[in-house]
Each structure stands twice: as C-alpha cells, then as structure tokens.
C-alpha positions as CSV (number, residue, x, y, z in Angstrom):
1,X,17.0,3.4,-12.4
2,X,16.9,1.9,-8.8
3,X,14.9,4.8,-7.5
4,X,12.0,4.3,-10.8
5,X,12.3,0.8,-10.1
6,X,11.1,1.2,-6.3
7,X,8.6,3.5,-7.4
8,X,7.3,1.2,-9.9
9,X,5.9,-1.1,-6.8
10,X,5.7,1.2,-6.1
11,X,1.7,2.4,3.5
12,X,-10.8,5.0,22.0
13,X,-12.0,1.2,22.8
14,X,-10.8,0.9,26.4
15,X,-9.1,-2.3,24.9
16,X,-6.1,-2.9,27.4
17,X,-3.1,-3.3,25.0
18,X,-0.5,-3.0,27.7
19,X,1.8,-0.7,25.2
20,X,4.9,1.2,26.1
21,X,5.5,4.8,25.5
22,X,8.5,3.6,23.4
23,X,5.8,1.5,21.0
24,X,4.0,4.6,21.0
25,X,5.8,6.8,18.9
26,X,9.8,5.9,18.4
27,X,12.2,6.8,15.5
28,X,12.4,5.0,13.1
29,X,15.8,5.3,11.8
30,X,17.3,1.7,13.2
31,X,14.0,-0.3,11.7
32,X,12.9,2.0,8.1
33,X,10.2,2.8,9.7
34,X,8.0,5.6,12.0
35,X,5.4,3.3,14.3
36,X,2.2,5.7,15.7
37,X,-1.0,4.6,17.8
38,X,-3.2,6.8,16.0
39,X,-6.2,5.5,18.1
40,X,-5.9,3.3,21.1
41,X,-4.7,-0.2,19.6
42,X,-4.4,1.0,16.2
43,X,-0.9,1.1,14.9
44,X,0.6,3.0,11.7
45,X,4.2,1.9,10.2
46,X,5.2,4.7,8.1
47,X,7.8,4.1,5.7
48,X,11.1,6.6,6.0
49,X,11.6,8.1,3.0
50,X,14.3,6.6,1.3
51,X,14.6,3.0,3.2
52,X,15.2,0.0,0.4
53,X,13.3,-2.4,3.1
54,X,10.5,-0.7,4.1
55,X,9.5,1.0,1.1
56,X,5.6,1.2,1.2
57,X,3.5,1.4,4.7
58,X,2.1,-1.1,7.6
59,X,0.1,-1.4,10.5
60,X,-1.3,-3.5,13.0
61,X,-4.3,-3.7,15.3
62,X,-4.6,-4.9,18.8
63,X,-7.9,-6.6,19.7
64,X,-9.3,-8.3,23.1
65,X,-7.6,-11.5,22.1
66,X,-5.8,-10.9,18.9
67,X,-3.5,-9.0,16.6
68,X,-4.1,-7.9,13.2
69,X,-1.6,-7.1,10.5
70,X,-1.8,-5.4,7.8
71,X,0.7,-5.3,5.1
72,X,4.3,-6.9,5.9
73,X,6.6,-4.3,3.8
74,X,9.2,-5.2,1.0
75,X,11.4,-7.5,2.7
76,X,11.6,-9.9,5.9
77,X,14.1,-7.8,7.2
78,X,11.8,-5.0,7.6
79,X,8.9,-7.1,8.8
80,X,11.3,-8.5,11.6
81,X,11.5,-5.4,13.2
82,X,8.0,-4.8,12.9
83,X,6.9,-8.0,14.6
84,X,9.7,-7.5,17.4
85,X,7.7,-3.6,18.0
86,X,4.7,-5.6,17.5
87,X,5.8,-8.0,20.9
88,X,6.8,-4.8,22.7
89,X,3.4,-3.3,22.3
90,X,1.9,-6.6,23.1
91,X,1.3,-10.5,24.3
92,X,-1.4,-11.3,22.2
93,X,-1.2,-13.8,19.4
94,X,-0.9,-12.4,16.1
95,X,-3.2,-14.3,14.1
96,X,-4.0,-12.3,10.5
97,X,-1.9,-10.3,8.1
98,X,-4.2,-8.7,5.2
99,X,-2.2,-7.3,2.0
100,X,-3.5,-4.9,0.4
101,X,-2.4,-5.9,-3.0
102,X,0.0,-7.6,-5.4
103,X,2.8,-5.3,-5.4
104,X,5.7,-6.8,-3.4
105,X,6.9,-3.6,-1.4
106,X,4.0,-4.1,0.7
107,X,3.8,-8.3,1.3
108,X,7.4,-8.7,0.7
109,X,7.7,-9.8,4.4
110,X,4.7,-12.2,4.3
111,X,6.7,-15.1,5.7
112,X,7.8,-13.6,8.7
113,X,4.1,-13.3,9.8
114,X,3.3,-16.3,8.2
115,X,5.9,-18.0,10.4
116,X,4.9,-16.2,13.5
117,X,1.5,-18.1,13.0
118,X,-0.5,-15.4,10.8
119,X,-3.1,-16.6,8.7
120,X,-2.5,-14.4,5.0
121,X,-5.5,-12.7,3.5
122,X,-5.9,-10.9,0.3
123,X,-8.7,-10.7,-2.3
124,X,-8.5,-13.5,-5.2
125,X,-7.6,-11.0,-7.8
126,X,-4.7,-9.8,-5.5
127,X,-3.6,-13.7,-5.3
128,X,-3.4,-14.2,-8.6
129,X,-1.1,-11.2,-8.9
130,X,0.8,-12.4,-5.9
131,X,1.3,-16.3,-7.7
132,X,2.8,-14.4,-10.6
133,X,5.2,-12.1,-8.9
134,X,6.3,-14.9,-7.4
135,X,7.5,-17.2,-10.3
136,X,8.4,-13.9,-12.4
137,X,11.8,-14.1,-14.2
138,X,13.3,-11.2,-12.2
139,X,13.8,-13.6,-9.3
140,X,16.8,-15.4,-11.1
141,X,19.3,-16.5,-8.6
142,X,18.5,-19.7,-6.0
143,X,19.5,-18.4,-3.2
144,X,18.1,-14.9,-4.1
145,X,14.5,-16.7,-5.0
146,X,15.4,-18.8,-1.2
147,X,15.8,-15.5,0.7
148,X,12.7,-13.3,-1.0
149,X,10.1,-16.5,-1.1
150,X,7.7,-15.1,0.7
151,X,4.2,-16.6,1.7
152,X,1.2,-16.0,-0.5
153,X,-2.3,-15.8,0.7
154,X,-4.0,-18.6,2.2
155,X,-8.0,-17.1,2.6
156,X,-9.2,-14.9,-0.2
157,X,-12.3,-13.3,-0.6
158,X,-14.0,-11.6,-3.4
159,X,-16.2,-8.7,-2.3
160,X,-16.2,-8.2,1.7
161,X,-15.6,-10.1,4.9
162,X,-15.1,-9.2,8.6
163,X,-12.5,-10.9,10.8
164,X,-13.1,-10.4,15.0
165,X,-10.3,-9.6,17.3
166,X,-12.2,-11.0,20.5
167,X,-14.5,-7.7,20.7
168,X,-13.2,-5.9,18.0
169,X,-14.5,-6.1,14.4
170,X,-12.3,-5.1,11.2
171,X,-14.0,-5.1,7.9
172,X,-11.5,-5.7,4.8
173,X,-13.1,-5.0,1.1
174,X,-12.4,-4.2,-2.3
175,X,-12.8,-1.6,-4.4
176,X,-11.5,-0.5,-7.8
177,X,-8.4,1.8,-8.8
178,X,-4.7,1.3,-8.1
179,X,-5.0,-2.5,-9.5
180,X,-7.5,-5.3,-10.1
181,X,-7.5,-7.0,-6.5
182,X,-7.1,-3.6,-3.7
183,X,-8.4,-4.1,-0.5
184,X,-9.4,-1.4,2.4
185,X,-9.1,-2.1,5.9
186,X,-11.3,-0.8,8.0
187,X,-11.3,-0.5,12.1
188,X,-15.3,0.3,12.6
189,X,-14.6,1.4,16.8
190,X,-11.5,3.3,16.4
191,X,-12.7,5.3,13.1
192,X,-9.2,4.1,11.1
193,X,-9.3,3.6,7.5
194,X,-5.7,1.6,6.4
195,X,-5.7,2.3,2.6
196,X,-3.2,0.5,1.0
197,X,-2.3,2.1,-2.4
198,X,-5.9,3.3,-2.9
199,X,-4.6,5.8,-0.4
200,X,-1.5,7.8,-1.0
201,X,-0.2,11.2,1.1
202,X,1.5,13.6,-1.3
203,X,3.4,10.6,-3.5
204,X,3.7,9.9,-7.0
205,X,1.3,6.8,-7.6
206,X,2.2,4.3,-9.3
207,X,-0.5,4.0,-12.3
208,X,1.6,0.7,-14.4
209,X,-1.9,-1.2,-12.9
210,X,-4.2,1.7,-12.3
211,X,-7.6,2.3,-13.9
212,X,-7.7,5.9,-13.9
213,X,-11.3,6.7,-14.1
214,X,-11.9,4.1,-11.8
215,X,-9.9,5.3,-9.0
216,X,-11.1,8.6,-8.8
217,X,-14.6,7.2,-8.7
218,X,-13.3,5.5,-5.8
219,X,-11.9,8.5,-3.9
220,X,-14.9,10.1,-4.5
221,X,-17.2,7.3,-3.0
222,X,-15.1,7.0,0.0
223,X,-14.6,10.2,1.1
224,X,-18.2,10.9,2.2
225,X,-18.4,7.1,3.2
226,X,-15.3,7.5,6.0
227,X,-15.8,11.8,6.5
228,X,-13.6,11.2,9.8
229,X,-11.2,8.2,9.5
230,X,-8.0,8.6,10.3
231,X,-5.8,6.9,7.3
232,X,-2.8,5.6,7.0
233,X,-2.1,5.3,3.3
234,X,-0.3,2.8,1.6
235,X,3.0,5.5,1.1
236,X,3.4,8.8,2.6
237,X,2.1,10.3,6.6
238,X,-0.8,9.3,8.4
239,X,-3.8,11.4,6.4
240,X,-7.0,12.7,7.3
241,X,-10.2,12.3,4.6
242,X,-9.2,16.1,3.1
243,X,-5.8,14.5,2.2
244,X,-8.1,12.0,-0.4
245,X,-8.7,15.3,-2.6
246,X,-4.8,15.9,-3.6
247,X,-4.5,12.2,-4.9
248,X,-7.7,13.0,-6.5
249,X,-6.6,16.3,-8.0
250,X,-3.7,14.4,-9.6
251,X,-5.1,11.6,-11.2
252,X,-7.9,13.9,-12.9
253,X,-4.8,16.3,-14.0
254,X,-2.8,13.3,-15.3
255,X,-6.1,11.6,-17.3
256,X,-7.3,15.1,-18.8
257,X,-3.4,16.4,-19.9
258,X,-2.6,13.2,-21.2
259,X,-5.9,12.6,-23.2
260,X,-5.4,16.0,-24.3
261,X,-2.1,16.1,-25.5
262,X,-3.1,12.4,-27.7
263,X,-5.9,14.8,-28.7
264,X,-3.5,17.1,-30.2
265,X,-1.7,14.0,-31.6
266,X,1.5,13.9,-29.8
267,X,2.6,10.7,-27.9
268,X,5.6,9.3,-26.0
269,X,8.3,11.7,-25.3
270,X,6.9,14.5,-27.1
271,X,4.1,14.1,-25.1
272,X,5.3,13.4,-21.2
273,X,7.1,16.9,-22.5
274,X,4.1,18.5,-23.2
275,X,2.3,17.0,-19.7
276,X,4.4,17.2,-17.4
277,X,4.7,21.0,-16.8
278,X,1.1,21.1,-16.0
279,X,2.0,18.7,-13.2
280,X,4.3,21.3,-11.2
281,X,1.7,21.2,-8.3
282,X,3.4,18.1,-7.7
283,X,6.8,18.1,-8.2
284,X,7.5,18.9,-4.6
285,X,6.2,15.1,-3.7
286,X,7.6,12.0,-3.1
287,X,9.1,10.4,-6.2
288,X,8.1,13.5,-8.6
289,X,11.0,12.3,-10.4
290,X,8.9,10.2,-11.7
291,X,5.7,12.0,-13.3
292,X,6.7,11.3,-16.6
293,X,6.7,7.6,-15.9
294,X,2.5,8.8,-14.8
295,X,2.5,9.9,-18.0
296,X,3.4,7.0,-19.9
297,X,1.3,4.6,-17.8
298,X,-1.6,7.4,-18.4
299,X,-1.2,7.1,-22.0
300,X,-0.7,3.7,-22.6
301,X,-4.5,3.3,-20.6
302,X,-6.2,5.3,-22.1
303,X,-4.7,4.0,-25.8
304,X,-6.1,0.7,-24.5
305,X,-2.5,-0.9,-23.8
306,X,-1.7,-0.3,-20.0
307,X,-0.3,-3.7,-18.3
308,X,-1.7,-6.5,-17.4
309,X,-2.1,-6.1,-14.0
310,X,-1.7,-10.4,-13.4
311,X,2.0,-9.4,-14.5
312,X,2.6,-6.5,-11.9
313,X,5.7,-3.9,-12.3
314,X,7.1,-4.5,-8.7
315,X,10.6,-2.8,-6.4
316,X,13.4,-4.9,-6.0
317,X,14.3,-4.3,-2.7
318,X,17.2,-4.4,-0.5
319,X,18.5,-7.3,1.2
C-alpha cells in the first residue's frame, strides 16, 4: 500500500558559479538524491529510487546574481540537504523556487526555501491544488500538520512569465496533461528543459489528474519545440527529447487498451486484467507495479469520472 500510495503523487554561459567537483556529480545515498550540472549552472536532483524523502526530482539554476529553484521534493528534510549542496555550489542568494504542480512529493519542502528567502511560484491552477492538499483530512495529527506545513505559492501566473537571474533568463509556462495547473521550466542559454511531471524517464505516471489526450498532445508539441534540451523530468534520469516518445508510447497504449476493452464491455478488474498484459513493454519501469492502478485512472477518464484534480491523490512521505 505505501509503495501505491508514493506512486500516487506520485523530478555553456561562461556564468562563474564557483562550484566544486564534489557539487558536480556526488552520490547520493546520505541526501536521497543524485545532483548533476548538466550544463554550466544548471543543476539536476535526481531522486534515488526508493528514498521516502526525495521521491520525485529537483533542480536549481545559478545565474549572474541569483539562484533558481525548482521543485523542493516531498519533505523538508530532503530539501535541507538540497539547499546545503546548493551553498556548496554557491554564494548567491537564492531568491525563486517554481513547483511544478500540486502533488506534494515535489513542493513538500517549500518552506525550507521559503525560509531561506525564496519567493514560491506556481501557476493559479497549481495553487489552488496546493490550498487543498494543504487542509486535506489526511494531515490529522498537530504536530504531524506542524512538521509537514509547508509554504504555498506566493506569485502565480496564468499562461507564461520570465524571471531574470542577473543575465540569465528562465521562462516558466503551462501546458496541459499530468494535471490542471503544470508548469515547464525552461533555461533558454543552457538549452535545459526541467519538466516536472509532464516529463517522466521510464516511470509509471501517475494519471489520478491526467487528461490523457491532452498530454500526449503536449509531448507532441514539445518535442519539435525543444529538439535538443536536455531534461530533467519530474521522476526518473536526466532525458534527452527521444526519451519524450516512450512516455508517449505509453499513454496512447493505456488510452486505446482501456477504451477498447470498455468497448468490449468489460470494466474494473476484469478489465485492468484484460489491459494490462498489453502493457509488458513496461513492466521493467519504475513503479510497474502499478499499471493496473493506470488502468483504473484510464478508465475512470475516459467514463467521464476521473478525479477532481483541486482534490489531488498525493505520497505521504517519510519523516
């Protein structure tokens, strides 16, 4: 149950950044996570497989006079050890943290950032989402709701917007798919393309907020628009654009076997029985434990009943 329950939530400038070789690359087994400069300044914080405090991606970005965050993971604990890498790498003030959407394993740590003088960005749909995952009923304890309160945006935008790191520019914007209020962000100089859930590298999405068709219209916009990005995605390794095409591949092999299958009139159980065989491409990903849980969110979208993604399905993680 713990593991569906995580899944559920379930990431050259000549800018001087005065990193270390040990910010560079490092293992990640002590902080849950992997951090890479994939391009000079640009920082990816994979997620290890497996860590309760980490669970989905993050990353930063060093600019002439600022720092840039993007997503915070599930828990403050996690994004402690990401600010401390973050001051290794360097002095500069860190003055944003974008999330990337409402589901907690990636803005858990929000109030960490907050703290460490971040202003918190997200798209208004994504705030809304946010406000209700923070007064939902799962939170019942005090000092459980104290330890987990985590800070909500305070700048939202609805479409686009730009935020400028002394000389650098990073665009953040929307589109449609994993839930109502995604955002993309996008690091014009260094060719980097962080995106969030939109994104995933060989992973098991989770499709409780999806719209299906509008995903994969998505992927399919973005992979001509960035034909050379580097990614890092909101779970799984740092991916290139021909990565986008297995996420594709499985949400158009989820949609058509589930809406045939309710063709043929079968539904629930009998159904994720009939689907998921024609999913064994993926059962050697991360969290293909899951696929029938795909199955059910596929089925109850496309009967017109998938949730309401105000009310998000979210990880409890680790203390």
């Amino acid at each position: 149950m713990r593991a569906r329950t995580l899944w559920a939530a379930a990431a050259s400038t000549g800018i001087l950044i005065g990193a270390s070789a040990a910010a560079r690359s490092a293992p990640g087994d002590a902080d849950g996570f992997d951090l890479t400069e994939v391009k000079p300044g640009v920082y990816a914080a994979i997620a290890r497989p497996g860590d309760d405090s980490t669970i989905g991606n993050a990353g930063f970005v060093v600019g002439s006079d600022a720092v840039l965050v993007v997503d915070s993971f599930a828990t403050p604990a996690a994004a402690e050890r990401l600010l401390a890498r973050i001051r290794k790498t360097t002095p500069r003030p860190i003055r944003w943290l974008i999330d990337t959407h409402h589901h907690l394993d990636h803005w858990g740590g929000n109030s960490v950032f907050a703290k460490a003088g971040a202003t918190v960005v997200a798209q208004e749909n994504a705030r809304t989402g946010m406000e209700a995952r923070a007064k939902s009923s799962d939170v019942q304890d005090a000092t459980d709701r104290a330890r987990r309160a985590p800070a909500l945006p305070t700048v939202t935008y609805r479409e686009a917007m730009s935020i400028w790191l002394g000389d650098r520019r990073v665009d953040v914007f929307t589109k449609p798919g994993h839930t109502n209020g995604d955002s993309l962000v996008s690091v014009p100089d260094a060719d980097v393309l962080f995106g969030g859930d939109l994104f995933q590298k060989s992973t098991v999405p989770n499709l409780a907020d999806a719209r299906i068709d509008a995903w994969i219209r998505t992927l399919d916009e973005l992979a001509p628009r960035f034909p050379t990005a580097t990614i890092v995605p909101g779970h799984g390794g740092v991916a290139r654009p021909l990565d986008i095409r297995g996420l594709r591949d499985f949400l158009v092999t989820v949609r058509l076997a589930v809406a045939r299958g309710l063709a043929e009139g079968k539904s629930g159980a009998a159904l994720a029985e009939e689907v998921v065989p024609q999913l064994a491409p993926f059962r050697k990903w991360t969290w293909s434990e899951h696929l029938d849980g795909a199955v059910a969110d596929a089925e109850r979208q496309i009967r017109g009943t998938a949730a309401n993604p105000t009310v998000p399905a979210v990880p409890t993680p680790a203390p």
